[in-house]
N, C-alpha and C positions, 0 to 999 in steps of 0.2 A: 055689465056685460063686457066692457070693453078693456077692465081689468082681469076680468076672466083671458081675454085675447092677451091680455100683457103677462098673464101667468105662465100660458102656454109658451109663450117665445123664451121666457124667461126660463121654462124647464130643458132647451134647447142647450142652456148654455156650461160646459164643465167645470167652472170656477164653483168653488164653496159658496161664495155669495151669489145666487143667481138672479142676474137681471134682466127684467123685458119690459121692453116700449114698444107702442102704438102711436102712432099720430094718425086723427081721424078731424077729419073737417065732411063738415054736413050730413052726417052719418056717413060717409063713403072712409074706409081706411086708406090711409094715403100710401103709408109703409110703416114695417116693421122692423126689431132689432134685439140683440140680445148681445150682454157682455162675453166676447171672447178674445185671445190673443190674437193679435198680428204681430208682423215684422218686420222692425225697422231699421233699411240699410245705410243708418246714418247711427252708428255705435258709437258711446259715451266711450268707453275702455276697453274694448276687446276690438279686432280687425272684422267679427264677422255679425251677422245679422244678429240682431239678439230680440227676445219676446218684449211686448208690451203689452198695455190692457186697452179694448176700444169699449167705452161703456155701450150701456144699452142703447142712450138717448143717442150719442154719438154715431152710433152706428144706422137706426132708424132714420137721422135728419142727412144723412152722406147717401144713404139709400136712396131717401126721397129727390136728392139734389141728381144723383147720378142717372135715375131716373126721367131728369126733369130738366138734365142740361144744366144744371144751374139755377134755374127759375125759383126762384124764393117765393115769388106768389102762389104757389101751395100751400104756403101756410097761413097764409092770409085767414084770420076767424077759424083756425084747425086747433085742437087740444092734443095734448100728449097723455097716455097713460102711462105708468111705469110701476111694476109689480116687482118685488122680491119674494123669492120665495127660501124659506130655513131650510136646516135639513130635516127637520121633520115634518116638512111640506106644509106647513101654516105663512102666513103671509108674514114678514120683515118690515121693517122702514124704508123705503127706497127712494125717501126724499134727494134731485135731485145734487151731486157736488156741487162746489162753486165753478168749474171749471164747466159743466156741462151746461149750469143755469146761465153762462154768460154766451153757447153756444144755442141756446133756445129762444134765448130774449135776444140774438142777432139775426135770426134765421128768421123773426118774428111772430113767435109763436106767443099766445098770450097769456094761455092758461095748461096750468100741470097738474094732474090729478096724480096722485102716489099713494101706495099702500104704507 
């Protein structure tokens, strides 16, 4: 059910690869996410703001936190879902990067469920 939830966020999002997260503890959903651009005023080469990507997980654990003040004990015994969907709307691999899994096992999240 709750990769079905991480499909929908995941259809959200306008990248070729679409990605969506859930974090749900106790059956309650905590928050949600899906990979899109933002922009950052701190450019490598050029004077002016330029695009990046904020993945799914990324975006659902910044949510949760911004929500939450900061409080990290939200995640306490919470699971993350994370769904990719292709373009032919069948499910992908959406196992998470190493940049995101070193941001979900900080946050203290313990377990990753991915399509």
């Amino acid at each position: 059910m709750t990769l079905r939830l991480a499909r929908k966020q995941a259809l959200k999002s306008q990248f070729r690869y679409r990605v969506g997260a859930v974090i749900v503890s106790s059956g309650r959903i905590i928050s949600a996410g899906f990979n899109s651009i933002r922009y950052s005023k701190v450019p490598f080469r050029v004077k002016k703001p330029f695009p990046e990507s904020l993945h799914a997980e990324q975006a659902a654990i910044l949510r949760a936190l911004h929500e939450t003040s900061g409080d990290t004990r939200v995640f306490r015994s919470s699971t993350m879902f994370v769904a990719r969907i292709k373009r032919d709307g069948s499910f992908g691999c959406a196992k998470p990067c190493p940049t995101c899994e070193s941001f979900i096992k900080a946050v203290g999240i313990k377990k990753v469920i991915h399509t």
